[in-house]
C-alpha atoms as one frame of an Amber mdcrd trajectory, in Angstrom:
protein
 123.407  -5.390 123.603 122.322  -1.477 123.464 120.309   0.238 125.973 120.419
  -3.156 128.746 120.143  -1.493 131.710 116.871  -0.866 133.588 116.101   2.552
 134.426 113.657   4.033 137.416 113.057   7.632 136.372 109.614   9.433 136.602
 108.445   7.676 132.583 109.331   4.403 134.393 107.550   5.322 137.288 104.512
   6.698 135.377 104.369   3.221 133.029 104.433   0.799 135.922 101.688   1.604
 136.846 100.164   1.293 132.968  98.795  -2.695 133.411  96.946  -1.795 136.407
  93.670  -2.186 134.573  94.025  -5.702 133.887  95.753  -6.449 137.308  93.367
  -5.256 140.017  90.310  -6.451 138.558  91.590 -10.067 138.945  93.601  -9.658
 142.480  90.695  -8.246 144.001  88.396 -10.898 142.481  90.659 -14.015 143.320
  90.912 -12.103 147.414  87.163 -11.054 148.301  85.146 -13.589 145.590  87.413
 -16.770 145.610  88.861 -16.097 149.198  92.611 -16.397 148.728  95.448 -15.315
 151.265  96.415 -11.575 149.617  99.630 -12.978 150.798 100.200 -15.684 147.997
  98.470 -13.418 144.911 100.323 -10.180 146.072 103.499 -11.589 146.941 103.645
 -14.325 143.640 102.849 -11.415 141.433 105.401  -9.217 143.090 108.354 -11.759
 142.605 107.898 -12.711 139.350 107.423  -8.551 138.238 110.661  -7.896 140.056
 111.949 -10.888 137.933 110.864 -10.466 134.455 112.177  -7.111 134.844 115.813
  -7.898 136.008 115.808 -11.101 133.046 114.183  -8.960 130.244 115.029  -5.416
 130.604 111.611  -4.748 128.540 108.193  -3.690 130.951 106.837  -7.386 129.962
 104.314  -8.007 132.778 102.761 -10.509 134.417  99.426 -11.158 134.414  96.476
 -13.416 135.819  95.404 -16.124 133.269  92.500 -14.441 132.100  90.157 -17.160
 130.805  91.321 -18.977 133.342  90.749 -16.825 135.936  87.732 -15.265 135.116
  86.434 -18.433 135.198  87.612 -19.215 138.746  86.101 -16.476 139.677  82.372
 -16.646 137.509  82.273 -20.109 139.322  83.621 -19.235 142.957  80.646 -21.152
 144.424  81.886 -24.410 142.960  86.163 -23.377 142.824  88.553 -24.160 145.635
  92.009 -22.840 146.358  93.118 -25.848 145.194  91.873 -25.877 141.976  93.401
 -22.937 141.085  96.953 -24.008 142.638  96.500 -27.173 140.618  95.327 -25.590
 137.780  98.745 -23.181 138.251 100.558 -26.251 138.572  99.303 -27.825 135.375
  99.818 -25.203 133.629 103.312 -24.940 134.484 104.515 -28.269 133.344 103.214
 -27.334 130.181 104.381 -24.673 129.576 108.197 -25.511 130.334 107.554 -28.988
 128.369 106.317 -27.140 125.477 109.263 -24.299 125.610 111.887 -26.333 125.965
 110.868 -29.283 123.973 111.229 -26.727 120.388 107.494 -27.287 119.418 106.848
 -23.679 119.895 109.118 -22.666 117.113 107.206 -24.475 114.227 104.091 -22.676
 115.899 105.602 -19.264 115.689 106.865 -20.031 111.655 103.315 -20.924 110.360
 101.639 -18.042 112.062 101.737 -15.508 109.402 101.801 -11.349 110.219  97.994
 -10.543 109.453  97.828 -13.748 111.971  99.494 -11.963 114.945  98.378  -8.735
 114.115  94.529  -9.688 114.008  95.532 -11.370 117.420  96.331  -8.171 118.838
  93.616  -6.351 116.851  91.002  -8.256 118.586  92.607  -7.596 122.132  92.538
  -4.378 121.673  89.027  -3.964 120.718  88.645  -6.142 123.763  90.294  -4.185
 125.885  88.374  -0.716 124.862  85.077  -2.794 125.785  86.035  -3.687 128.824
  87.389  -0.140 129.444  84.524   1.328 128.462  82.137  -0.834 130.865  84.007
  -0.045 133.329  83.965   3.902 133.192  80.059   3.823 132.515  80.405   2.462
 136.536  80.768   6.218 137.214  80.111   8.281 133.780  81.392  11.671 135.068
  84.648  10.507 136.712  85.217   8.362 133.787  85.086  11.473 131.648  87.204
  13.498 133.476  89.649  10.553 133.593  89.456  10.136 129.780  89.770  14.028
 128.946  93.121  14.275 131.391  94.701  11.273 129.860  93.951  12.488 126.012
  95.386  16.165 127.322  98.629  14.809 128.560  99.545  11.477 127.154 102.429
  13.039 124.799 103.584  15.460 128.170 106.979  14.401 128.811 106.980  16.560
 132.034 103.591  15.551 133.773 103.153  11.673 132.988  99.510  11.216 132.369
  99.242   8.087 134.585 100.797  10.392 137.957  97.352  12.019 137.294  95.525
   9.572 136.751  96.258   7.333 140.084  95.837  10.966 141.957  92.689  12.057
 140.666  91.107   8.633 141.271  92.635   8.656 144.399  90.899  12.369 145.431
  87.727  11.007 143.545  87.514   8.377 145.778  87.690  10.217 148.784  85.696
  12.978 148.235  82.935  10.994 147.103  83.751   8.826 150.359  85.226  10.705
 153.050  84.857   7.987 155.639  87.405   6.003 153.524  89.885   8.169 155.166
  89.515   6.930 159.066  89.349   3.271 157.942  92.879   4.210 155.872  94.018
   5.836 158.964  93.608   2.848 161.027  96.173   0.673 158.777  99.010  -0.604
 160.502 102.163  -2.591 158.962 102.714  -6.164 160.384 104.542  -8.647 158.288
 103.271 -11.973 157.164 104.899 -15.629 156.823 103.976 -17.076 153.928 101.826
 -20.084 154.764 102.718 -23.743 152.245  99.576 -23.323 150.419  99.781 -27.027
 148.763  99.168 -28.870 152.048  95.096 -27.934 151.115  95.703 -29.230 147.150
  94.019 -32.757 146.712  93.852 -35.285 144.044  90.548 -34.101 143.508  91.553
 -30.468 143.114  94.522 -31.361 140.955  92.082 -33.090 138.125  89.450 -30.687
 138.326  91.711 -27.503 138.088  93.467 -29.051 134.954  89.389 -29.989 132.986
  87.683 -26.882 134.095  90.589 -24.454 134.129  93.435 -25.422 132.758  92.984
 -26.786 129.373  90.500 -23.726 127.972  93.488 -21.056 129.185  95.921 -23.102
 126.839  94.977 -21.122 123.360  94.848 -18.188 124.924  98.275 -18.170 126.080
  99.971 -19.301 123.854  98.329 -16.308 121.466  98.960 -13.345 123.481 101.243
 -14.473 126.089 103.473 -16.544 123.956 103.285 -15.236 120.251 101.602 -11.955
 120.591 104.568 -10.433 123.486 107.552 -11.679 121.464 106.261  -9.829 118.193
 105.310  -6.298 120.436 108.560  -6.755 122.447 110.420  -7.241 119.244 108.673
  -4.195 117.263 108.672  -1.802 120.013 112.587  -2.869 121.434 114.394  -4.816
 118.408 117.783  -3.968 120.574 116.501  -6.656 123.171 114.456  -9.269 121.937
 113.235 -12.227 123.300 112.022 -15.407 121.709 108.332 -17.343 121.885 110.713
 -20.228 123.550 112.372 -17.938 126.436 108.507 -16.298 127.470 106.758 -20.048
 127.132 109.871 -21.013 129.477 109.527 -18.469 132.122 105.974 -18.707 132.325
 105.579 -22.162 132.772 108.507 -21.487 135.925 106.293 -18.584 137.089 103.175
 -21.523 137.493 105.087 -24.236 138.678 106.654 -21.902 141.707 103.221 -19.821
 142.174 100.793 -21.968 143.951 103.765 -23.499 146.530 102.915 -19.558 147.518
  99.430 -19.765 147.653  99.787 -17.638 144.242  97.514 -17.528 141.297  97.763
 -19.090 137.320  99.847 -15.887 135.560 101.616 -14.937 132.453 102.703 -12.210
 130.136 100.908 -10.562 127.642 100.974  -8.053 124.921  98.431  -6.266 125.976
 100.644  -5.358 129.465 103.646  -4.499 127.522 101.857  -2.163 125.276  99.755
  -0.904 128.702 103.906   0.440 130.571 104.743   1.643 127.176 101.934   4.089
 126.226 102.348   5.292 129.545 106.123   5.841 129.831 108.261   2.861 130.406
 110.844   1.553 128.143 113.007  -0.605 130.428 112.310  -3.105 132.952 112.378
  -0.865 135.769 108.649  -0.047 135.478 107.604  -3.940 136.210 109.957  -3.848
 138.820 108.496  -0.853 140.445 105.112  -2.190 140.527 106.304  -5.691 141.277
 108.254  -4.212 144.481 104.766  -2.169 145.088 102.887  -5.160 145.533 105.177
  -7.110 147.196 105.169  -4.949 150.161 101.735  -4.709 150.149 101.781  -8.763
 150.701 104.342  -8.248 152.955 103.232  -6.171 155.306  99.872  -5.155 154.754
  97.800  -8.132 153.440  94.895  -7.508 155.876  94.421  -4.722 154.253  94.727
  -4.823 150.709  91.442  -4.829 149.515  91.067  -1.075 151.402  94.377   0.637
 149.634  93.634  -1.485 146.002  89.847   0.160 146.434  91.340   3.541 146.907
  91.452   3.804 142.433  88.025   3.744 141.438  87.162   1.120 138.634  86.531
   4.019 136.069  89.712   5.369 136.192  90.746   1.412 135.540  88.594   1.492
 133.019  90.670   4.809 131.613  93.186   2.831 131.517  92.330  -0.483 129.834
  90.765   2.227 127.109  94.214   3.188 126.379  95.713  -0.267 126.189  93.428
  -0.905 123.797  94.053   1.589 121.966  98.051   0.819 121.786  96.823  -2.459
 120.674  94.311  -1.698 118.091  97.133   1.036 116.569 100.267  -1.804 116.417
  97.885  -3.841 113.909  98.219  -0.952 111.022 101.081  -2.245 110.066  99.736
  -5.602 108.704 100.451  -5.019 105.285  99.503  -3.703 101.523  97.525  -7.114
 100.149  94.095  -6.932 100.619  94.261 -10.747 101.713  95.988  -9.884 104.524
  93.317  -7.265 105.568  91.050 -10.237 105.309  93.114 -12.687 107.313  93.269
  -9.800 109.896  89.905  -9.552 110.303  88.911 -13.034 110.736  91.261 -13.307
 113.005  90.589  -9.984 115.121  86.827 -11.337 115.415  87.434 -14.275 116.770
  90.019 -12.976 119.330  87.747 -10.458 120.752  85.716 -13.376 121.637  88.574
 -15.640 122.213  92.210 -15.442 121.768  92.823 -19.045 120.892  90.450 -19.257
 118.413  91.057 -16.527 117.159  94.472 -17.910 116.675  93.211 -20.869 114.809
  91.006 -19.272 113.030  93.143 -16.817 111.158  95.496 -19.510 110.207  92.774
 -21.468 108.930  92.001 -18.880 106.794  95.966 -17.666 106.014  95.981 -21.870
 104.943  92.718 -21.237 103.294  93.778 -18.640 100.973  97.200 -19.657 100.566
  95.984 -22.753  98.488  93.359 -20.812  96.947  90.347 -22.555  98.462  89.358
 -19.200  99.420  89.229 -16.028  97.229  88.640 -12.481  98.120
């Protein structure tokens, strides 16, 4: 196999950092909304970064369930801990079941191009929405973020995201000086990981799996599943990976997670696309950021929420913006037939409201079209 070594140089340095925008959002929701030990979320995503770097070789992240958890969080009056771990634990079993069990490979046949590609369309849309909510937070650091990311994303010598981090960085503490004595006062200590599961009940177990659980299904098995092996295939044909290997390793990632008081996760396309814009091309860039945060659990999980605040969400938004974009641009290649165009489209739609249905929607109408029920 050519090119299977991971490398840490300044691009992989630069493109670890690349997913952030998806990331934070969701740590520091699960840790000050939902209440969970930073220990469990910081150090669970931090092992299994350092480890789908070392098994793929390709920056394929890891990333919070996103229906899933944006639903913990939306409802954090009415979620436990528990829930979630159970939820992670569901999740899990199904996903291993489903890898190894070969069902995943008659998915991955039917789904057509135009099917995939409107997948990713409609995340990247998604993504530029979000990104662009976020930077109307604060219009005029936005701005500035945008303009220095468009100036040097093709600079080979200064990696746009080095800037990026720094500038938010300075933004945040010139507009909030005080920030400085509070970072000051941080001190290292280093944390044993408490056995989360002794706090999961019955209870939790059931209602993780109805009001979690089953909605994040769709959506995984879209982006996370279908949606990473075609953008990991396109953008490094030299190591490819298959829809049963990433269904595999997530479900291991979910049944290990909660034991750590860890959060639902998986990978997605929209994270691989996210290191690459920015510079990465090996696994070395999710195991830069995986090692990052597992420090950060390690040794300074009381104060977390302090150093993740130190980027200010529109420069996150900046970010997301661009992993949209990557996203939007990898659909261009869906192909010369205008049905396909049409196919893409449905499908796009629907994602940008929902992944999975998205999913089922454009092969509903690739089916559709196929047996000429529908013309265009």
């Amino acid at each position: 196999m050519k090119n299977s070594k991971n490398a840490f140089d300044r691009l992989e340095w630069a493109g670890a950092f690349g997913d952030l925008g998806t990331l934070l959002p969701f740590v520091i929701g699960y840790i000050a909304i939902l209440g969970l030990n930073p220990f469990g979320v910081l150090v669970s995503f931090g092992i299994f970064l350092i480890a789908s770097g070392l098994f793929y070789k390709t920056p394929i992240p890891v990333q919070p369930m996103k229906a899933l958890g944006g639903a913990a969080i939306a409802q954090a009056s009415v979620i436990t801990p528990g829930m979630v771990w159970g939820a992670g634990l569901f999740t899990g079993v199904f996903w291993i079941v489903l890898g190894l069990s070969g069902a995943l490979k008659f998915v991955s046949k039917i789904a057509s191009k135009p099917v995939i590609r409107g997948i990713v369309l409609g995340l990247g849309i998604s993504f530029i929405i979000k990104g662009t909510g976020f930077m109307r937070e604060d219009l005029l650091i936005g701005f500035i973020a945008l303009l220095l990311t468009f100036l040097l994303l093709s600079n080979k010598r200064i990696p746009a995201m080095f800037v990026l981090v720094i500038f938010g960085v300075a933004a945040t503490i010139i507009r909030n000086p005080a920030i400085m004595q509070e970072f000051s006062a941080i001190r290292p200590g280093f944390y044993i990981p408490p056995f989360a599961l002794r706090e999961l009940t019955l209870q939790d177990l059931t209602s993780g799996i109805l009001i979690l659980a089953l909605a994040q299904i769709p959506l995984t098995l879209g982006n996370a599943v279908i949606a990473t092996t075609a953008e990991n295939n396109r953008l490094f044909p030299e190591r490819p990976v298959t829809e049963k290997k990433l269904a595999t390793t997530t479900g291991l990632m979910n049944i290990v997670s909660p034991f750590l008081g860890g959060v639902p996760m998986c990978h997605g396309a929209g994270g691989i696309l996210a290191h690459n814009r920015f510079g990465a091309r090996t696994g070395g860039a999710v195991i830069i950021i995986g090692t990052i945060l597992l420090v950060l659990g390690l040794f300074f999980s009381d104060s977390v929420l302090l150093l993740l605040s130190m980027i200010p969400a529109s420069v996150l938004g900046v970010i997301l913006f661009f992993a949209g974009l990557e996203l939007a641009m990898a659909a261009r290649d869906v192909g010369p037939e205008k049905n396909d165009f049409y196919i893409l489209i449905i499908a796009a739609g629907f994602s940008i409201w929902n992944v999975g249905i998205g999913f089922l929607a454009g092969l509903i109408a690739q089916e559709m079209i196929k047996r000429n029920i529908f013309k265009f």
